[in-house]
TORDOTI-62864 format. One record per residue (C-alpha): residue number from 1; x, y, z negated. Coordinates in steps of 0.1 Angstrom, whole numbers, plus 2048, in hexadecimal, padded with zeros to 3 digits. Each point is the difference from the previous one (the first is absolute). Last residue first. Example, Ala and Ser with C-alpha at 12.3 -4.5 7.8 and 13.67 -1.06 7.14 Angstrom:
<recs>
+-------+-----+-----+-----+
| vexvo |  c1 |  c2 |  c3 |
+-------+-----+-----+-----+
|     2 | 889 | 7F5 | 7B9 |
|     1 | 7F2 | 7DE | 7F9 |
+-------+-----+-----+-----+
</recs>
This chain:
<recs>
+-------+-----+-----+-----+
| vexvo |  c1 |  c2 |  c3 |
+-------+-----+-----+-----+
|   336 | 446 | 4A3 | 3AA |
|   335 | 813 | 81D | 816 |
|   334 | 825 | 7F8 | 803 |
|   333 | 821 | 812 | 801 |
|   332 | 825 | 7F9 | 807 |
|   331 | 814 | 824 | 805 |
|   330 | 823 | 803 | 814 |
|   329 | 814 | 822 | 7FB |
|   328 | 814 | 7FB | 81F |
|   327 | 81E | 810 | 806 |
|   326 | 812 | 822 | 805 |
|   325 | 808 | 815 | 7E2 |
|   324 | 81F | 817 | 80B |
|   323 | 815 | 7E6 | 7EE |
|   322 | 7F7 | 7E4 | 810 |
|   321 | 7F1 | 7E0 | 7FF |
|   320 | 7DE | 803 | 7EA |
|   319 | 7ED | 7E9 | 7FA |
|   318 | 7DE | 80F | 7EA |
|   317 | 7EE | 7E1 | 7F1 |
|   316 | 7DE | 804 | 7F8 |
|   315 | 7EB | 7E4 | 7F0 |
|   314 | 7E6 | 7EA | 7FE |
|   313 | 7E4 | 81F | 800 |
|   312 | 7DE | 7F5 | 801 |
|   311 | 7E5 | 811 | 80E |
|   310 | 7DB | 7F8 | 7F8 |
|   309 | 7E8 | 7EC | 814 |
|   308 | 7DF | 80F | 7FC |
|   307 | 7F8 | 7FD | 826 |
|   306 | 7F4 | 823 | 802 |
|   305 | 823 | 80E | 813 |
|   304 | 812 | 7E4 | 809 |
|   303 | 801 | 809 | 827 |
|   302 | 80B | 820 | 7EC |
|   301 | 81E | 7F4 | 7EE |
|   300 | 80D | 7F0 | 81F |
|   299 | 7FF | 822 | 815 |
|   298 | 811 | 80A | 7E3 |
|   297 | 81A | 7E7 | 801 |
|   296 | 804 | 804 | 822 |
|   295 | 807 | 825 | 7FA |
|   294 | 81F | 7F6 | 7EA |
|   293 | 810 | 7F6 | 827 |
|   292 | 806 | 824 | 806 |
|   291 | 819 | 803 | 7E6 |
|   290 | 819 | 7EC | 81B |
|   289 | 7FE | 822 | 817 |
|   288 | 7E7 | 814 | 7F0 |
|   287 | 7E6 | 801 | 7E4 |
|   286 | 807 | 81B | 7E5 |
|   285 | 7FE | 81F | 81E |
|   284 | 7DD | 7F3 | 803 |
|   283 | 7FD | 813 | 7DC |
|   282 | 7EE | 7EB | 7E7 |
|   281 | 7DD | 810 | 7FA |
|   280 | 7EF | 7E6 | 80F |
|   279 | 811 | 7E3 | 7EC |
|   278 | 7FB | 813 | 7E1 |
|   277 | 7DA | 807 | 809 |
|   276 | 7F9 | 7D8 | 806 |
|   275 | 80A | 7FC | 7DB |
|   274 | 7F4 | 7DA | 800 |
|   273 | 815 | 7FE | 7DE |
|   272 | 81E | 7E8 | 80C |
|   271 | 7FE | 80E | 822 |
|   270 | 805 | 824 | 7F3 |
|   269 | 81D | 7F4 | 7E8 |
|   268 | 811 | 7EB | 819 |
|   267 | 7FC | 820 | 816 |
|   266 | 80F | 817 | 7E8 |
|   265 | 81D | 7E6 | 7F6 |
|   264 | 80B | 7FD | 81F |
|   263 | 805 | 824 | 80B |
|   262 | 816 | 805 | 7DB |
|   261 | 813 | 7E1 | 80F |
|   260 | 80F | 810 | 820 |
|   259 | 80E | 7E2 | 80E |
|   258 | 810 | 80F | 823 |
|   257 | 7FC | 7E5 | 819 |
|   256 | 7E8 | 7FD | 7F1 |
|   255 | 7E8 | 803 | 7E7 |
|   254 | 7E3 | 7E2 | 7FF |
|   253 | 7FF | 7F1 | 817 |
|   252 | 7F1 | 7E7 | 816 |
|   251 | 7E8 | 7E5 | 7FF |
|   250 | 7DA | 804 | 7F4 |
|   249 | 7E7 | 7E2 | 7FF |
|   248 | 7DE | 7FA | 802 |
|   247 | 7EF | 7DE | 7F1 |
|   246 | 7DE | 7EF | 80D |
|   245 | 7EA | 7E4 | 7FB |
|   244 | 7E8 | 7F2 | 814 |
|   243 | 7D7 | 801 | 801 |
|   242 | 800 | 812 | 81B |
|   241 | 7E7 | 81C | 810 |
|   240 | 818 | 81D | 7FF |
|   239 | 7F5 | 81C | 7E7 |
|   238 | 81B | 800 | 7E8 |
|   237 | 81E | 7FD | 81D |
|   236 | 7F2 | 81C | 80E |
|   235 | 7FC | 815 | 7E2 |
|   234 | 821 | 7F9 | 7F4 |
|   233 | 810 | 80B | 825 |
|   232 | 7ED | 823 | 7FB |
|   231 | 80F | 802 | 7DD |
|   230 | 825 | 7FD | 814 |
|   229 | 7F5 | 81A | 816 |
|   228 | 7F9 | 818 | 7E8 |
|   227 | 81D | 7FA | 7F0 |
|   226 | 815 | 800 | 81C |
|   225 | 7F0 | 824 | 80E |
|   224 | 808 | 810 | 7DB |
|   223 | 822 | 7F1 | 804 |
|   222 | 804 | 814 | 821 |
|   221 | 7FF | 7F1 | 820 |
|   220 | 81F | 7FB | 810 |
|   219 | 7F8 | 80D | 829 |
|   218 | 820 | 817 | 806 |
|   217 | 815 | 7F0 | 7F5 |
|   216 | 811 | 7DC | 7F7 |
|   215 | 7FE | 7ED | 7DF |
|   214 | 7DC | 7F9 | 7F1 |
|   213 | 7F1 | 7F6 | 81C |
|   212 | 7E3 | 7E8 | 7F4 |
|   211 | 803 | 7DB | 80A |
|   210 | 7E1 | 7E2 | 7F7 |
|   209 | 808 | 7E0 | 802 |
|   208 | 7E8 | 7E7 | 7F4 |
|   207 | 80D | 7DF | 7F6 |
|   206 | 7F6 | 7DC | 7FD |
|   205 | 818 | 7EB | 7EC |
|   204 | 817 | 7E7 | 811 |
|   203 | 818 | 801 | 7E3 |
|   202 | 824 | 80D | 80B |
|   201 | 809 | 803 | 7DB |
|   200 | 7E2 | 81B | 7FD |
|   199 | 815 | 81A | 7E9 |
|   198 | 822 | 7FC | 812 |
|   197 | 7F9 | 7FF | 822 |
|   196 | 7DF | 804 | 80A |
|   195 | 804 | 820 | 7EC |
|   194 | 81F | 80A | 80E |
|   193 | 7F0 | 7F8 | 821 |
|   192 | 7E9 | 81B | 7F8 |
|   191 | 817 | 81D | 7FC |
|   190 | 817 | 7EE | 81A |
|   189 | 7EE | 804 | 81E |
|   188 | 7E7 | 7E4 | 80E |
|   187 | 812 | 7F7 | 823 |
|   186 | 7F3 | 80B | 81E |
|   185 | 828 | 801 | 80C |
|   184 | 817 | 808 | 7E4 |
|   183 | 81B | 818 | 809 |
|   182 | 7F0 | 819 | 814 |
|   181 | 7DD | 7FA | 7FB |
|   180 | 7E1 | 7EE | 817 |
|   179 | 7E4 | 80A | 7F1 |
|   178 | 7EA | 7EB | 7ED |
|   177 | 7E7 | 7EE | 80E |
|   176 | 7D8 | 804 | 7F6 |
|   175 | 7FE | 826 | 7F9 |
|   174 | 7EF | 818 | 7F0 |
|   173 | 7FF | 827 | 7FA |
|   172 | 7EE | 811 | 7E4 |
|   171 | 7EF | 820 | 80B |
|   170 | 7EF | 7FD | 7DA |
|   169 | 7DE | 80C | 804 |
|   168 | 7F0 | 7EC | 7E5 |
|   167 | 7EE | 7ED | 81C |
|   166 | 825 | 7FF | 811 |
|   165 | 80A | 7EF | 7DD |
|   164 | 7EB | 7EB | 802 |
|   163 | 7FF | 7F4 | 820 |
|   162 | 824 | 7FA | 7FA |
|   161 | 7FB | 7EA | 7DF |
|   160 | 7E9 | 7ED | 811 |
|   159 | 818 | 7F5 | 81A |
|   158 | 81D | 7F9 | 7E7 |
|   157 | 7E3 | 7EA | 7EC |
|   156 | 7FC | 7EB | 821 |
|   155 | 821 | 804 | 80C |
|   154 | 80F | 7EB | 7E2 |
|   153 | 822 | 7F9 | 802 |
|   152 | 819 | 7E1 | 802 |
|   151 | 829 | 803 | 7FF |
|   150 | 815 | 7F4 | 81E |
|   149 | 825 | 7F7 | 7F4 |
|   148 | 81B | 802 | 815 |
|   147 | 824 | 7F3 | 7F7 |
|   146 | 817 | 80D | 7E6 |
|   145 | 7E6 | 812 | 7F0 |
|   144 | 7FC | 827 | 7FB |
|   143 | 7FC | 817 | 7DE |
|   142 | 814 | 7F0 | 7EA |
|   141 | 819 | 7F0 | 817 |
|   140 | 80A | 820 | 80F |
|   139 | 812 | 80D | 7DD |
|   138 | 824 | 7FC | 811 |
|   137 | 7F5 | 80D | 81E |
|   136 | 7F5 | 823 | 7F1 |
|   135 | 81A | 80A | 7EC |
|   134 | 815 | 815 | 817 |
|   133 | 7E9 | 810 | 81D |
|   132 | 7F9 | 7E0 | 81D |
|   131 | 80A | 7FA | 81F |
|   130 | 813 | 7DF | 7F7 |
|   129 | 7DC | 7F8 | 7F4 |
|   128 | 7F1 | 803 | 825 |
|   127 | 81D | 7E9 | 80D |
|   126 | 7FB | 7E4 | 7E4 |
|   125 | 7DE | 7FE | 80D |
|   124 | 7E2 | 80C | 7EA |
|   123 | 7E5 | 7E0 | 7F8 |
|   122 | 7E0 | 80C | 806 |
|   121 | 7E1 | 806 | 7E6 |
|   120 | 7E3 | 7F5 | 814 |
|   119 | 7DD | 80F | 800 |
|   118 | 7E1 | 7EF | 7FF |
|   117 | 7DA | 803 | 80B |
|   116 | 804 | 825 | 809 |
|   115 | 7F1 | 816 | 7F1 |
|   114 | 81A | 81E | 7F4 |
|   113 | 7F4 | 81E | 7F2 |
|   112 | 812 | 820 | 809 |
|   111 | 7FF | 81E | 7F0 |
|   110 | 815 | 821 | 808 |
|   109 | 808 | 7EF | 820 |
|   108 | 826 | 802 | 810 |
|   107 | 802 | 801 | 823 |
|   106 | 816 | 80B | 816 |
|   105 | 81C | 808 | 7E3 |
|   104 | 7FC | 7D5 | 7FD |
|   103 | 7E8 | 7EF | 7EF |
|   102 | 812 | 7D9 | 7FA |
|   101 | 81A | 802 | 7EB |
|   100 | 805 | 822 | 7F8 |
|    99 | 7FB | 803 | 7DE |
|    98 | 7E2 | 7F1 | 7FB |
|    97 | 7E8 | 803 | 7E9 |
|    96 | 7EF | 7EA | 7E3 |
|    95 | 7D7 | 7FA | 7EE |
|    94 | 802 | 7DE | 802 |
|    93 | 7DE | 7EB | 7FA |
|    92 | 803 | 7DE | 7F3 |
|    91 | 7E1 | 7E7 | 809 |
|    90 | 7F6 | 7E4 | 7EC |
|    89 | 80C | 809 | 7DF |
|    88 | 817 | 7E5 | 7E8 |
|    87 | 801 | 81A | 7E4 |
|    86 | 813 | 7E6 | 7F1 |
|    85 | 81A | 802 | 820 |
|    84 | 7FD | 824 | 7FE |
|    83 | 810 | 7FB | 7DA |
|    82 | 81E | 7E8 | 807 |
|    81 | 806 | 819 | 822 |
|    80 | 805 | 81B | 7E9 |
|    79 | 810 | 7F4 | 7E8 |
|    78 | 817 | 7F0 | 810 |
|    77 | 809 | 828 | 810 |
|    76 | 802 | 809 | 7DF |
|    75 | 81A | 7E7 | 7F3 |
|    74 | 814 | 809 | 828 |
|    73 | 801 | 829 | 7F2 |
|    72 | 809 | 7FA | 7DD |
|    71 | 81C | 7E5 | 809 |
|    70 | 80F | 81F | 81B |
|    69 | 7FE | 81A | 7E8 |
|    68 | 818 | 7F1 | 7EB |
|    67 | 814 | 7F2 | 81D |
|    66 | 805 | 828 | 80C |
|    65 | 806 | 80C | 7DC |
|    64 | 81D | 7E9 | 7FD |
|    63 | 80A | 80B | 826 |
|    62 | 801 | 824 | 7F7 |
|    61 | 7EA | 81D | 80E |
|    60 | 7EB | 80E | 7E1 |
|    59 | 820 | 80C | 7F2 |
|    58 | 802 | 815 | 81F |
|    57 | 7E1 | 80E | 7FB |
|    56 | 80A | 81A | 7E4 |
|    55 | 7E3 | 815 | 806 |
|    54 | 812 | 821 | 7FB |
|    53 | 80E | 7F5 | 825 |
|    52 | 7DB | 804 | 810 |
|    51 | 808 | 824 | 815 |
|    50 | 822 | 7F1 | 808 |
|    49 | 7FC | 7DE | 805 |
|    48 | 7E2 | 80C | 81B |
|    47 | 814 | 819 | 80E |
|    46 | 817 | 7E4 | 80A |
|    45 | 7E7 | 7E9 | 811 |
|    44 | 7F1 | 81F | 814 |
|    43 | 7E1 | 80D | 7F3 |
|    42 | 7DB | 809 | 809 |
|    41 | 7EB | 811 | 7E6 |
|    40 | 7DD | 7F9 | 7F7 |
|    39 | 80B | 7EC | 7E2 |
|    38 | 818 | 7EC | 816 |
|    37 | 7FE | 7F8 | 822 |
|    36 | 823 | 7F8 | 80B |
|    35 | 80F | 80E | 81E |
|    34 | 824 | 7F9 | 80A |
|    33 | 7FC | 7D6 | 802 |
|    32 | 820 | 7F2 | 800 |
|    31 | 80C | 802 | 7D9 |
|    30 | 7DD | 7E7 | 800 |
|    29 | 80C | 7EC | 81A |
|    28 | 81D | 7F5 | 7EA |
|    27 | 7EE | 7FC | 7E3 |
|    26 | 7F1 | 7E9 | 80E |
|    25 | 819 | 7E7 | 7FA |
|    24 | 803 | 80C | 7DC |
|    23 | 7E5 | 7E1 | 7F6 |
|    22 | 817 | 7E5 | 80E |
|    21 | 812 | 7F5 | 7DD |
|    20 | 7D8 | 800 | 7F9 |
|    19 | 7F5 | 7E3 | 812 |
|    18 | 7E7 | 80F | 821 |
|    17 | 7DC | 7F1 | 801 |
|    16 | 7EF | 81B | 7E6 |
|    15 | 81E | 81A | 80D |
|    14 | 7ED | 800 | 821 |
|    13 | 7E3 | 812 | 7EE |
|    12 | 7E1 | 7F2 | 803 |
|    11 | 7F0 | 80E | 7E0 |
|    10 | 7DD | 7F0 | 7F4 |
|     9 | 7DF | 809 | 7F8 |
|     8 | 7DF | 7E7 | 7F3 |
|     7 | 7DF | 7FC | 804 |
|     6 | 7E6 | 7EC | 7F9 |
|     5 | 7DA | 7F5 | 7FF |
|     4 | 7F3 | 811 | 81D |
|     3 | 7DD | 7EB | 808 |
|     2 | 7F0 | 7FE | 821 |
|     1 | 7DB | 7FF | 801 |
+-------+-----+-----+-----+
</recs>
């Protein structure tokens, strides 16, 4: 049978592929956006500086602290791909989301797993990035290539991880082409291409995608549902007749675009001790907008569930930008 014999989590925030005299770019599309989820409040940008101003975040927004941050963040990201590289795994599975991308208001599945024998991550046009919010072309390199690059996957184990889940009575939906989105047509979103990206080096290694919809009401399923589902993926990938290795991934998170680092140090704690009734009894209210994405981790957590591979923390680095608290608090992680 299959064997899981790592795991790791990363941040793919566009600050990872953005230098730091850039960071305050989106900033700008923070002040923008009037309704930030914030401990189970929503706030305008200036209601949050004012309800976080004892904080003192503004001394947290400089361009010395900016570059410090910065050399932490791309040493942990080496790290990273230096230590999947030893794990050297046969298959990686990535537990991500889209935001957009590719499901559309139309349609957007609670869980999807892709099965496909590849998937491409596209080139975007300099016409789609002069569309763009402030911030994001500059850090497109890191997530998409500057010509098309067609990635392998495995719809064998993909396949029996859907009848598994159905026998487990997960309503999971599948699908062998991606979507046609907006701004990148059937291309793998950025969550995963991140990965492919900047922790795979653009190796050809065989992936799994697999999507749950942390972002967009009505259909989110709760972090009790993600965990569930996530030790439901385990078990398939246990009991599939191979002899090859395997590796699951998170990408995402954690708190954004508000960091909120009392939130992230509860469910680093719970993942760090197995405390499946910590990440249950966290309010759904914790995980929206960019928060939302801290439910792959858990879904990650439980396809690792039984393994006996225990959590690591590399580090966690909150970044903020502004003074009302927006950012991205990124977190580096494995399971060995």
């Amino acid at each position: 049978m299959a064997e899981i014999i790592y795991g790791m989590g990363v941040s793919h925030s566009p600050h990872l592929s953005t230098p730091p005299e850039q960071w305050d770019r989106r900033a700008v599309a923070d002040k923008r956006n009037p309704a930030h989820p914030f401990r189970g409040g929503t706030y305008t940008f200036d209601e949050l500086v004012e309800l976080r101003k004892g904080e003192n975040l503004a001394a947290r927004c400089n361009l010395d602290v900016y570059r410090e941050l910065d050399a932490k963040n791309q040493a942990r990201l080496k790290q990273l791909a230096d230590r999947f590289a030893e794990a050297a795994p046969d298959i990686l599975v990535i537990m991500g989301n889209d935001q957009r991308e590719v499901f559309q208001p139309s349609h957007t599945p609670g869980f999807l797993v892709y099965y496909g024998d590849t998937v491409v991550n596209k080139a975007v046009t300099a016409e789609a990035m002069q569309g763009m919010s402030p911030g994001i072309a500059e850090s497109i390199w890191g997530t998409n290539p500057e010509t098309d690059i067609t990635y392998p996957c495995e719809p064998a184990l993909a396949n029996h991880i859907i009848s598994t889940l159905i026998r487990e009575e997960f309503d999971v939906s599948a699908s062998n082409e991606l979507p046609r989105g907006d701004d990148n047509p059937r291309s793998i979103p950025h969550a995963f291409g991140f990965l492919y990206r900047r922790i795979l080096n653009d190796r050809p290694i065989i992936t799994v995608p697999i999507f749950t919809n942390t972002f967009f009401p009505p259909n989110q399923p709760t972090a009790k549902r993600v965990l569930e589902f996530g030790k439901a993926v385990g078990r398939a990938i246990k009991s599939w007749d191979s002899d090859l290795k395997v590796a699951v991934s998170a990408t995402g998170g954690f708190s954004h675009f508000v960091i909120d680092e009392e939130l992230d140090r509860r469910v680093l704690d719970a993942l760090a001790n197995r405390d499946d009734a910590a990440i249950i009894g966290e309010p759904e209210s914790s995980f929206q907008s960019g928060s939302s994405e801290i439910k792959n981790y858990i879904a990650t957590a439980g396809v690792l569930d039984g393994t006996g591979l225990k959590m690591e923390l590399l580090d966690y680095i909150p970044c903020y930008r502004s003074e009302a608290g927006t950012g991205n608090a990124m977190v580096f992680m494995t399971w060995s």
